[in-house]
The first five atom37 places (N, CA, C, CB, O) and aatype in JSON, in Angstrom:
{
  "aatype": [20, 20, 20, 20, 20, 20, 20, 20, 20, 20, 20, 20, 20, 20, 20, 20, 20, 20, 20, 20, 20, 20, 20, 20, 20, 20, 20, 20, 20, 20, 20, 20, 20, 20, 20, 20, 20, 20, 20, 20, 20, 20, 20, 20, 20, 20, 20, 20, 20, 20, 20, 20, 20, 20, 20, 20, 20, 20, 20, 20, 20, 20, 20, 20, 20, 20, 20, 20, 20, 20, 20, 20, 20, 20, 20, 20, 20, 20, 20, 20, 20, 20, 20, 20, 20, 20, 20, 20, 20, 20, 20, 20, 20, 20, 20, 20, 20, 20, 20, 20, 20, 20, 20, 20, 20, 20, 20],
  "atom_mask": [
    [1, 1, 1, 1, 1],
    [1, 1, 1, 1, 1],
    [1, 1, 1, 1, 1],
    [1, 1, 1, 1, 1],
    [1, 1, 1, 1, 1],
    [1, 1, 1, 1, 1],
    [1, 1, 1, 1, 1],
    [1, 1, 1, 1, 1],
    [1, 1, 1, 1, 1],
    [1, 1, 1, 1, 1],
    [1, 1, 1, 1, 1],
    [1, 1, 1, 1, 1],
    [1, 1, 1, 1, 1],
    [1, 1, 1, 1, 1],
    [1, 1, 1, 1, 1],
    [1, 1, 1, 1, 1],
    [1, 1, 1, 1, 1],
    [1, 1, 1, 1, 1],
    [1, 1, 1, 1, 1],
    [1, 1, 1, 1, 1],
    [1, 1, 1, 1, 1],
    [1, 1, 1, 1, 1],
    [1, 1, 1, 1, 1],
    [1, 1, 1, 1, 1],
    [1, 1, 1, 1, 1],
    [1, 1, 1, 1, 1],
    [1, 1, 1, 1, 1],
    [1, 1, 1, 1, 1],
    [1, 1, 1, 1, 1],
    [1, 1, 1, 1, 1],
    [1, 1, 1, 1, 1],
    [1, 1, 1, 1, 1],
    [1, 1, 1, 1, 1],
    [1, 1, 1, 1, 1],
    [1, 1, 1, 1, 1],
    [1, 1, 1, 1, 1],
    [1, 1, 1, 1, 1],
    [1, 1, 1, 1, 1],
    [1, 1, 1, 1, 1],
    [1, 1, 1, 1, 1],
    [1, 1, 1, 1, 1],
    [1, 1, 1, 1, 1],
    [1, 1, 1, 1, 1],
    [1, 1, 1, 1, 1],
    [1, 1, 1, 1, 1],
    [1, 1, 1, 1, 1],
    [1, 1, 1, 1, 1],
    [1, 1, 1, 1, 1],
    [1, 1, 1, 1, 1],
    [1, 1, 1, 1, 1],
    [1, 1, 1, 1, 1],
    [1, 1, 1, 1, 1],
    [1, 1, 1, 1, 1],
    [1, 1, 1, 1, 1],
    [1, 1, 1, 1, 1],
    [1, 1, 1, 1, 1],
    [1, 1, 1, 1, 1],
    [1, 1, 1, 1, 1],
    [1, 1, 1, 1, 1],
    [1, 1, 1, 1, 1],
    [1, 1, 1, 1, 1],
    [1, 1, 1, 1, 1],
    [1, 1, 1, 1, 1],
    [1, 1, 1, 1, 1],
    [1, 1, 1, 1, 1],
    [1, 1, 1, 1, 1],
    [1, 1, 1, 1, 1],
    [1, 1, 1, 1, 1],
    [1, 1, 1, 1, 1],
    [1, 1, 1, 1, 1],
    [1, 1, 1, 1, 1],
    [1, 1, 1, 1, 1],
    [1, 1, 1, 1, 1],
    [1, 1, 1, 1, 1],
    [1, 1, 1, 1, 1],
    [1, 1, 1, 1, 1],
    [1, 1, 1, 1, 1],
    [1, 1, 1, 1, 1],
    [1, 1, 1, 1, 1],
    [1, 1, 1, 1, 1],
    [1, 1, 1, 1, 1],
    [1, 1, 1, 1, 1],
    [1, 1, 1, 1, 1],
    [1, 1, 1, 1, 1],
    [1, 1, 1, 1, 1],
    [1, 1, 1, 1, 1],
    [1, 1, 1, 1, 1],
    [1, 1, 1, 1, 1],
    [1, 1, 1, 1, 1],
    [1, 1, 1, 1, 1],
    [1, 1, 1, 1, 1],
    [1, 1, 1, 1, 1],
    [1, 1, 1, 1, 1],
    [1, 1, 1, 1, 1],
    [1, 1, 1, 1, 1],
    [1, 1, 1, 1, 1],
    [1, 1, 1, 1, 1],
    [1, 1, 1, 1, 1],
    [1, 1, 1, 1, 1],
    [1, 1, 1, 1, 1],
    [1, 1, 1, 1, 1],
    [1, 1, 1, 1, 1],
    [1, 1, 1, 1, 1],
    [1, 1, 1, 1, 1],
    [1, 1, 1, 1, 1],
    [1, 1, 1, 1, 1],
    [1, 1, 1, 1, 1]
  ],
  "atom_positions": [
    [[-39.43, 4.31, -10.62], [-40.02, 4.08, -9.3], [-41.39, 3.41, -9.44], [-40.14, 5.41, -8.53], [-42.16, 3.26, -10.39]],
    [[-41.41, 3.08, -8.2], [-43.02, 1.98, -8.09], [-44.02, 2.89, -7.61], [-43.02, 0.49, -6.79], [-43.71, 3.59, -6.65]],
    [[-45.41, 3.05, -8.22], [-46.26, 3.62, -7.9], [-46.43, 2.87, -6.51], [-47.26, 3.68, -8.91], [-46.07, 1.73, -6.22]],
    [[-47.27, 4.13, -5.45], [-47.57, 4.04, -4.21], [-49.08, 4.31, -4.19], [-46.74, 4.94, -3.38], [-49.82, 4.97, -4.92]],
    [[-49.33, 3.34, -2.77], [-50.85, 3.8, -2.53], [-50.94, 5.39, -1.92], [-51.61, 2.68, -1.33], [-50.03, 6.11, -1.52]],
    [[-52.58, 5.7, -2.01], [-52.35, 6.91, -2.09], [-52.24, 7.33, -0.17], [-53.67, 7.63, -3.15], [-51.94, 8.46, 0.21]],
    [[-52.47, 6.43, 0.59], [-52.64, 6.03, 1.84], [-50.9, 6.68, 2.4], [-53.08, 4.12, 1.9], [-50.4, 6.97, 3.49]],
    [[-50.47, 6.69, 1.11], [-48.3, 6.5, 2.11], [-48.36, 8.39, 1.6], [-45.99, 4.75, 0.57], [-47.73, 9.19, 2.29]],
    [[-49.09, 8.82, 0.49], [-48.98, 10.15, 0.3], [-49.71, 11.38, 0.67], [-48.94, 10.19, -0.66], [-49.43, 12.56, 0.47]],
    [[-50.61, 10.87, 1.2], [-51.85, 12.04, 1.82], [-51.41, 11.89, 3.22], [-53.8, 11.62, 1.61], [-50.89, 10.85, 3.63]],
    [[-51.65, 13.03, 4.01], [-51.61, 13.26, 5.34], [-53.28, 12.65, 6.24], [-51.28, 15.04, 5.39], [-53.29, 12.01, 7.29]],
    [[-54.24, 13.0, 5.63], [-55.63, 12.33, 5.87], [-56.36, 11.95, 4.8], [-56.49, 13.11, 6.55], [-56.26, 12.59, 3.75]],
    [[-56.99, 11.13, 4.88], [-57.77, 10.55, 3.89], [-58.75, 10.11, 4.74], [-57.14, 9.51, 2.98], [-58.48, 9.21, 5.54]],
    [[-60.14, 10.75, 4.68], [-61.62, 10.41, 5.5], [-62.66, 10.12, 4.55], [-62.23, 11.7, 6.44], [-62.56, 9.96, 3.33]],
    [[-63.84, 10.05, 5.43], [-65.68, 10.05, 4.52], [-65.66, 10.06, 6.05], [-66.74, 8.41, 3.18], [-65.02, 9.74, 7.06]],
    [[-67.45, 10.97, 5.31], [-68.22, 11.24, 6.35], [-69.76, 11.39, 5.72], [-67.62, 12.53, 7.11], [-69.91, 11.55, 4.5]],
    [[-70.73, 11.35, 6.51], [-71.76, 11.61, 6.02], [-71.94, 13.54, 5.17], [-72.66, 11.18, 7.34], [-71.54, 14.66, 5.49]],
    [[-72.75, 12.98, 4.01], [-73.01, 14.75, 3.77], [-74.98, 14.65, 3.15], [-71.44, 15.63, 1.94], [-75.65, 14.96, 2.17]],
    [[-75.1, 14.16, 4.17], [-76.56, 14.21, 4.3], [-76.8, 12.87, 4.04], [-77.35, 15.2, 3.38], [-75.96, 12.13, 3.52]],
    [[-78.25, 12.43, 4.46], [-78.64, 11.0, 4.3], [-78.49, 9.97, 3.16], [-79.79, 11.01, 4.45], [-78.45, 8.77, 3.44]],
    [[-78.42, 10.31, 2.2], [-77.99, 10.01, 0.62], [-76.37, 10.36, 0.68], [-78.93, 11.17, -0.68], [-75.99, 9.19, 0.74]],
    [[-75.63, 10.83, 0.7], [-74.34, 10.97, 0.34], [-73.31, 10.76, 1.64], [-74.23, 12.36, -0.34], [-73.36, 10.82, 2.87]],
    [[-72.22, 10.44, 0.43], [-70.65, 10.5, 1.6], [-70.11, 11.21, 0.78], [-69.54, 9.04, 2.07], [-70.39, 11.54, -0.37]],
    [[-69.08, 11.49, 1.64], [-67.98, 12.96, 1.13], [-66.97, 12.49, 1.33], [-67.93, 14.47, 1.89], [-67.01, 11.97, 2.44]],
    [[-65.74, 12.32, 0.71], [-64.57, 11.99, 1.0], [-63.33, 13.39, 0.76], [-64.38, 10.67, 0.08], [-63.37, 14.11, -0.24]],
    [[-62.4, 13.56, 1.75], [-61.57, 14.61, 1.79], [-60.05, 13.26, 1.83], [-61.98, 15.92, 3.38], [-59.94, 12.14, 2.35]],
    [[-58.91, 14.34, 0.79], [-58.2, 13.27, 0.87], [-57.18, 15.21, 1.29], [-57.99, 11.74, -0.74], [-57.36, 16.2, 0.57]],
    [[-56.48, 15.22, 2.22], [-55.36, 16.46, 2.43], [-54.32, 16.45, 2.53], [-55.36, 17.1, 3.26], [-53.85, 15.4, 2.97]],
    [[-53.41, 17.52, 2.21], [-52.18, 17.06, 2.14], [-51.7, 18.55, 2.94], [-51.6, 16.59, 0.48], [-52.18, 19.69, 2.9]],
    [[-50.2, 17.83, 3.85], [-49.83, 19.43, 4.51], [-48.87, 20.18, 3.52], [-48.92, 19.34, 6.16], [-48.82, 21.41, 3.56]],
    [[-48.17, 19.52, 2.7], [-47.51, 19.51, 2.01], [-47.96, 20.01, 0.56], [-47.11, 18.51, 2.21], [-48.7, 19.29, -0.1]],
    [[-47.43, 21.49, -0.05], [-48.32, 21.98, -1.45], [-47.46, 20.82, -2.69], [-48.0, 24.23, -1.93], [-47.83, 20.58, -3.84]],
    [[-46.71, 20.49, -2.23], [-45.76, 19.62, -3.46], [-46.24, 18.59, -3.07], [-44.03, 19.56, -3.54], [-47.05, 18.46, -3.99]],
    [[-46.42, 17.65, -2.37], [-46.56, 16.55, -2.2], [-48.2, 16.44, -3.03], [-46.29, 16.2, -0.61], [-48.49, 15.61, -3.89]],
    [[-49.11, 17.54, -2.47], [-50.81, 17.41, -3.33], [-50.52, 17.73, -4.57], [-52.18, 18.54, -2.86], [-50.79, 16.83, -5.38]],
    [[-49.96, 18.91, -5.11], [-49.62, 19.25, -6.74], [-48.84, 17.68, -7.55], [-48.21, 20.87, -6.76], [-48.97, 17.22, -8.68]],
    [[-48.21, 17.33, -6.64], [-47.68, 16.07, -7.55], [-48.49, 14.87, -7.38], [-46.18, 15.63, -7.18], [-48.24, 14.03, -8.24]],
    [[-49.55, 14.47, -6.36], [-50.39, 13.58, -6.84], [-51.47, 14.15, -7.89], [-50.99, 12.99, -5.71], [-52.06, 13.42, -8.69]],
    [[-51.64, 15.4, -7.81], [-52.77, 16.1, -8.03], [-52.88, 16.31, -9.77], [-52.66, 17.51, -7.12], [-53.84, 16.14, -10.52]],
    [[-51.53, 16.72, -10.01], [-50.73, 16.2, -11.34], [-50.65, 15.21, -11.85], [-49.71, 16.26, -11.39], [-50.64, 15.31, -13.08]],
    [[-50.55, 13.8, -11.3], [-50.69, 12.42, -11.95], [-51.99, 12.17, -12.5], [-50.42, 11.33, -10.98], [-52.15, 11.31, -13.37]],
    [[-52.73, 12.73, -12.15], [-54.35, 12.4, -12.73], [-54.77, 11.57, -12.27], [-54.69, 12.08, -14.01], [-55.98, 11.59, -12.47]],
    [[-54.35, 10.44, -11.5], [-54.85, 9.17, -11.13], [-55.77, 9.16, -10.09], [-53.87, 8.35, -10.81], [-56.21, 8.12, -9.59]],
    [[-56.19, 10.67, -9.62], [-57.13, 10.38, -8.79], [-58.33, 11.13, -9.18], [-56.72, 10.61, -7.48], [-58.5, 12.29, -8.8]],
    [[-59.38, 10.37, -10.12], [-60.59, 10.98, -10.68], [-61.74, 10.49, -10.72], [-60.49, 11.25, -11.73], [-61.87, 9.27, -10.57]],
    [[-62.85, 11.33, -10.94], [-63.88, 10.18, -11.26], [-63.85, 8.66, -11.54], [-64.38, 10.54, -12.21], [-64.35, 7.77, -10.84]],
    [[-63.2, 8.53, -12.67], [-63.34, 7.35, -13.24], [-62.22, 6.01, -12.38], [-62.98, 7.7, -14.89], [-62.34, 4.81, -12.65]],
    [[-61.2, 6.55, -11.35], [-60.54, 5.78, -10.58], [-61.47, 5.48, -9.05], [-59.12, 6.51, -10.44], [-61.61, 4.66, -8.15]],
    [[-61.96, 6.78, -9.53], [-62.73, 6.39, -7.38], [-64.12, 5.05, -7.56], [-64.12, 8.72, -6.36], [-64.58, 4.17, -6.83]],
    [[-64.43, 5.66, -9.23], [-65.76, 4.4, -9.24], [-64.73, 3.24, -9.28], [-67.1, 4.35, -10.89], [-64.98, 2.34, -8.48]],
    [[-63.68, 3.08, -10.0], [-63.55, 1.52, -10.16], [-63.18, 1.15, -8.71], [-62.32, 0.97, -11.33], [-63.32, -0.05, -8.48]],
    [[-62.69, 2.03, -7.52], [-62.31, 1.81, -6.19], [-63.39, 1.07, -5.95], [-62.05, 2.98, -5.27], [-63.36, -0.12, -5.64]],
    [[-64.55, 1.88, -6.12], [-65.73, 1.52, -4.97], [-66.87, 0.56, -5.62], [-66.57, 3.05, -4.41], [-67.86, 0.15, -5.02]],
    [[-66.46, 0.23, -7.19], [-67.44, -1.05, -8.02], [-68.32, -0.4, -8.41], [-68.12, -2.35, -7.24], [-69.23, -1.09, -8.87]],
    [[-68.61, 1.22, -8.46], [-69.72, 2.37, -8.68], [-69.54, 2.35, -10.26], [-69.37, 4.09, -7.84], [-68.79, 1.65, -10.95]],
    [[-70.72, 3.61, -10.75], [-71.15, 3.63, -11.92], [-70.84, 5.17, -11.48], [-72.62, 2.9, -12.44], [-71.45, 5.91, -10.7]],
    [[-69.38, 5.42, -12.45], [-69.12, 7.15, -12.58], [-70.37, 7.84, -12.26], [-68.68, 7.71, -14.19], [-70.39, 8.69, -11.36]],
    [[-71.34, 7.55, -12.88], [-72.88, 8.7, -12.48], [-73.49, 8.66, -11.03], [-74.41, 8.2, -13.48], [-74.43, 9.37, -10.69]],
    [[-72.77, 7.66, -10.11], [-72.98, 7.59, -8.79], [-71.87, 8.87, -7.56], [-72.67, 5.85, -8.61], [-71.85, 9.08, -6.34]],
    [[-71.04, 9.45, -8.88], [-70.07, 10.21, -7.98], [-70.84, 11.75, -8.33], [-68.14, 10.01, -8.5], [-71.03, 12.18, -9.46]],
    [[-71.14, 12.31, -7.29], [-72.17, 13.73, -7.9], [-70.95, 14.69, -7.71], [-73.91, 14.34, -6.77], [-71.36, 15.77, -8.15]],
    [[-69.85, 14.84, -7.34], [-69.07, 16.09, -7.31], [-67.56, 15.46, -6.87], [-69.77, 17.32, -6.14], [-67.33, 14.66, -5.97]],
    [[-66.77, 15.99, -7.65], [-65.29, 16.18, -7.44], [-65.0, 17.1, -7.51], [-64.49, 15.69, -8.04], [-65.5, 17.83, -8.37]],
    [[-63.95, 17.58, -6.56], [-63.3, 19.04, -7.05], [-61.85, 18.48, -6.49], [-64.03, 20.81, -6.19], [-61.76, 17.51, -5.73]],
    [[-60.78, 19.2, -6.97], [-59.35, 19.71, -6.39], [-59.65, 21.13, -6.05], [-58.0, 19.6, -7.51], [-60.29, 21.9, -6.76]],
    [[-58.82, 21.53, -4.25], [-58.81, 22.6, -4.06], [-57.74, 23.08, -3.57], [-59.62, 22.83, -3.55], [-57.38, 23.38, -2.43]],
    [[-57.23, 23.14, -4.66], [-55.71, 23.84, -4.61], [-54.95, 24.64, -3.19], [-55.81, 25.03, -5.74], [-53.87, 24.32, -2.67]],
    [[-55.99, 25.88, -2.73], [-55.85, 26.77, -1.93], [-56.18, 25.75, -0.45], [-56.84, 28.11, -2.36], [-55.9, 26.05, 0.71]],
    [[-56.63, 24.89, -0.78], [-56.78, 23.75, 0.55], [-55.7, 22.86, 0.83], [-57.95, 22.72, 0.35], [-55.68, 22.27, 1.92]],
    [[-54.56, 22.66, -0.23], [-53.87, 21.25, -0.9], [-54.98, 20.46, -0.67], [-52.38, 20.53, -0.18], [-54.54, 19.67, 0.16]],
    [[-56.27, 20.13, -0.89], [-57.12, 19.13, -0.95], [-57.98, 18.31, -2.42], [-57.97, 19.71, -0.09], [-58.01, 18.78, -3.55]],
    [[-58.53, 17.15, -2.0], [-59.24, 16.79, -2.8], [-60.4, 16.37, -2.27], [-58.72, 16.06, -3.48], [-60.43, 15.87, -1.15]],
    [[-61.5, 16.54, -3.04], [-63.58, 16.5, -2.4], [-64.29, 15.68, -3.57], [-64.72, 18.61, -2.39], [-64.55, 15.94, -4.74]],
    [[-64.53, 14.3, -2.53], [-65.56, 13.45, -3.39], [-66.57, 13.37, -2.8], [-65.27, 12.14, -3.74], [-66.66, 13.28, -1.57]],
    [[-67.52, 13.41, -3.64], [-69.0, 13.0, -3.13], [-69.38, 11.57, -3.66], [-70.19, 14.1, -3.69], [-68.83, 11.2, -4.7]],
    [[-70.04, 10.95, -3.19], [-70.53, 10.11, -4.23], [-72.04, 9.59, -3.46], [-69.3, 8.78, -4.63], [-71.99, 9.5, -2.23]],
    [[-73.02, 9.35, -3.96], [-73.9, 8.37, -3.49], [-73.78, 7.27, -2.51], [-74.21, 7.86, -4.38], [-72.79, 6.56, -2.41]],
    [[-74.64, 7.19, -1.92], [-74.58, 6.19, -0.35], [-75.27, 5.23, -1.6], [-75.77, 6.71, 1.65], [-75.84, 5.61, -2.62]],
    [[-74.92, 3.57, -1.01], [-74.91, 2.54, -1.66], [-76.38, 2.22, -0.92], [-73.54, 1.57, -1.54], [-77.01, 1.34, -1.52]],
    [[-77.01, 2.72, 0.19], [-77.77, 2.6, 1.07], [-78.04, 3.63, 2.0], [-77.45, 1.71, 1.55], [-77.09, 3.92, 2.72]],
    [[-79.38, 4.46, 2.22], [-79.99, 5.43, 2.97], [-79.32, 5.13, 4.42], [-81.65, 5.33, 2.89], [-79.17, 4.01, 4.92]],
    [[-78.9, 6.45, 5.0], [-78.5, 6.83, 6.15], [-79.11, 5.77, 6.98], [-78.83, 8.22, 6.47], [-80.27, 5.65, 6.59]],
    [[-78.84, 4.87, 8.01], [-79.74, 4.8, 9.15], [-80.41, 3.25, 8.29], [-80.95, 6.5, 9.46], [-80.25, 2.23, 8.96]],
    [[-80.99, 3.08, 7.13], [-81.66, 2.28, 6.65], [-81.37, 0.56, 6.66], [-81.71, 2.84, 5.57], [-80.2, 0.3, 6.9]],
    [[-82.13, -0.48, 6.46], [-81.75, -1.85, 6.68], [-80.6, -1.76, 5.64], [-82.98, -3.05, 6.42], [-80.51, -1.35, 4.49]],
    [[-79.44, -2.54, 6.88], [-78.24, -3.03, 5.95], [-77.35, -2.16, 5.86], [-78.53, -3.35, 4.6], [-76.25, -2.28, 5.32]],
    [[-77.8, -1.23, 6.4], [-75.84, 0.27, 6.29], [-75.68, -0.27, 7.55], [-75.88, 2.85, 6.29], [-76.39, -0.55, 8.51]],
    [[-74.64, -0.3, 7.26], [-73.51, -0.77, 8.53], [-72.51, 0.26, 9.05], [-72.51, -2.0, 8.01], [-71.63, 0.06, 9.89]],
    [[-72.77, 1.31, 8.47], [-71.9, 2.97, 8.5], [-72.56, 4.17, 8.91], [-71.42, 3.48, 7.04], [-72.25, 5.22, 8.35]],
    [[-73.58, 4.17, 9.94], [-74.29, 5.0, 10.09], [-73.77, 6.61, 9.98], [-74.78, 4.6, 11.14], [-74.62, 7.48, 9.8]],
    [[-72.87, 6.82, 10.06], [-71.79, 7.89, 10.22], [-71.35, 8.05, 8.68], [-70.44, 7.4, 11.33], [-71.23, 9.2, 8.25]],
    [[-71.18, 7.32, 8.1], [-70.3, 7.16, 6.96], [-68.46, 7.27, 7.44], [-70.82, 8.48, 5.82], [-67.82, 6.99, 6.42]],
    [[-68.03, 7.4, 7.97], [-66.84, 7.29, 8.58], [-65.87, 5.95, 8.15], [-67.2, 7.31, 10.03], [-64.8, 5.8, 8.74]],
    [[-66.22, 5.17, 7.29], [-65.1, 3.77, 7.49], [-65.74, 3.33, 5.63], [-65.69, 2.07, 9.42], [-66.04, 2.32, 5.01]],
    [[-65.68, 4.75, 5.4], [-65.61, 4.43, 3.6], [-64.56, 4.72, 3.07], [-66.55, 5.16, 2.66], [-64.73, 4.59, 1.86]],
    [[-63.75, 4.99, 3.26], [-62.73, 5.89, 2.78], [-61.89, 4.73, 2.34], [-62.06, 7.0, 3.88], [-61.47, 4.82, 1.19]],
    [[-61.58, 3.74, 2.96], [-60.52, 2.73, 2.59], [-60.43, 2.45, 1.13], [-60.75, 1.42, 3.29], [-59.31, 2.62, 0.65]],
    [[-61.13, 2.15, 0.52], [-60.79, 2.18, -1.17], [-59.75, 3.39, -1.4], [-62.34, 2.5, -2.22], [-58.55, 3.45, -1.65]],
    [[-60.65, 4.2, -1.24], [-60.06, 5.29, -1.66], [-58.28, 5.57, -1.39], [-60.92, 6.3, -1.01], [-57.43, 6.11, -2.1]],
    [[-58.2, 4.83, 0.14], [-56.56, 5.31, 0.39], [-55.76, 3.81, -0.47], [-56.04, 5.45, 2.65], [-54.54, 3.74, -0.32]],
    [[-56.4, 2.72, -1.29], [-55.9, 1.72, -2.13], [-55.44, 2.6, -3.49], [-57.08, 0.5, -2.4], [-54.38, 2.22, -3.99]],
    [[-55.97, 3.5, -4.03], [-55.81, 3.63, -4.84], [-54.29, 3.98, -5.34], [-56.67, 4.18, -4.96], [-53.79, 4.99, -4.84]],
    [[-53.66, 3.36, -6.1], [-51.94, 3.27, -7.08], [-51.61, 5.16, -7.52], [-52.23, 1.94, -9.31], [-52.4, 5.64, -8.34]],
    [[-50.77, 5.86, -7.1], [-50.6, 6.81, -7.16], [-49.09, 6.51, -8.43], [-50.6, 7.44, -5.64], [-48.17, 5.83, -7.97]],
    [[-49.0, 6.83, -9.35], [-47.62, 6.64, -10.23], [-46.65, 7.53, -9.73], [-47.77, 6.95, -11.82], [-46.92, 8.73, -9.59]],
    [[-45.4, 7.0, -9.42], [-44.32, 8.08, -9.22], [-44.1, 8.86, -10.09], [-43.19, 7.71, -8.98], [-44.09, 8.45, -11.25]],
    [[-43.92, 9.85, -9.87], [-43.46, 11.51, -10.58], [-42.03, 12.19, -10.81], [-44.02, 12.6, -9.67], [-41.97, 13.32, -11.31]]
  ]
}
């Protein structure tokens, strides 16, 4: 089978602001098999979300999987201060799109 974006396997995939410096990205699933089997591929980690977003791994301050959620929690650094010349995302709300690009391998 052909790996899928991760956009056709998550139920939501958001960002939002998590304070003036950071976005948070939640990717959820309603489904405990459907998150355990992306969650299992590995393909969604640090080192995939920087190449999503053109970042430097040390720009992502926290990942977790939370199992008891079927979820997954990224943080990463704002490319640009809340509010400041040139964010165009005051909300952080319309970051997430990399993130739902990312190639999930079939299982």
């Amino acid at each position: 089978m052909n790996p899928r974006p991760l956009k056709d396997l998550a139920d939501i995939v958001r960002s939002k602001n998590a304070g003036p410096y950071r976005i948070t990205f939640d990717i959820l699933f309603k489904d405990k098999a459907r998150y355990e089997a992306v969650r299992d591929t590995g393909a969604i980690n640090p080192a995939s979300v920087a190449a999503a977003y053109g970042i430097d791994v040390a720009q992502i301050s926290s990942f977790f999987e939370i199992d008891m959620a079927n979820a997954i929690k990224i943080t990463i650094k704002r490319p640009r201060a809340q509010g400041s010349a040139g964010d165009g995302d005051m909300y952080g709300c319309q970051h997430h799109v990399p993130l739902m690009r990312i190639d999930i391998p079939a299982s």
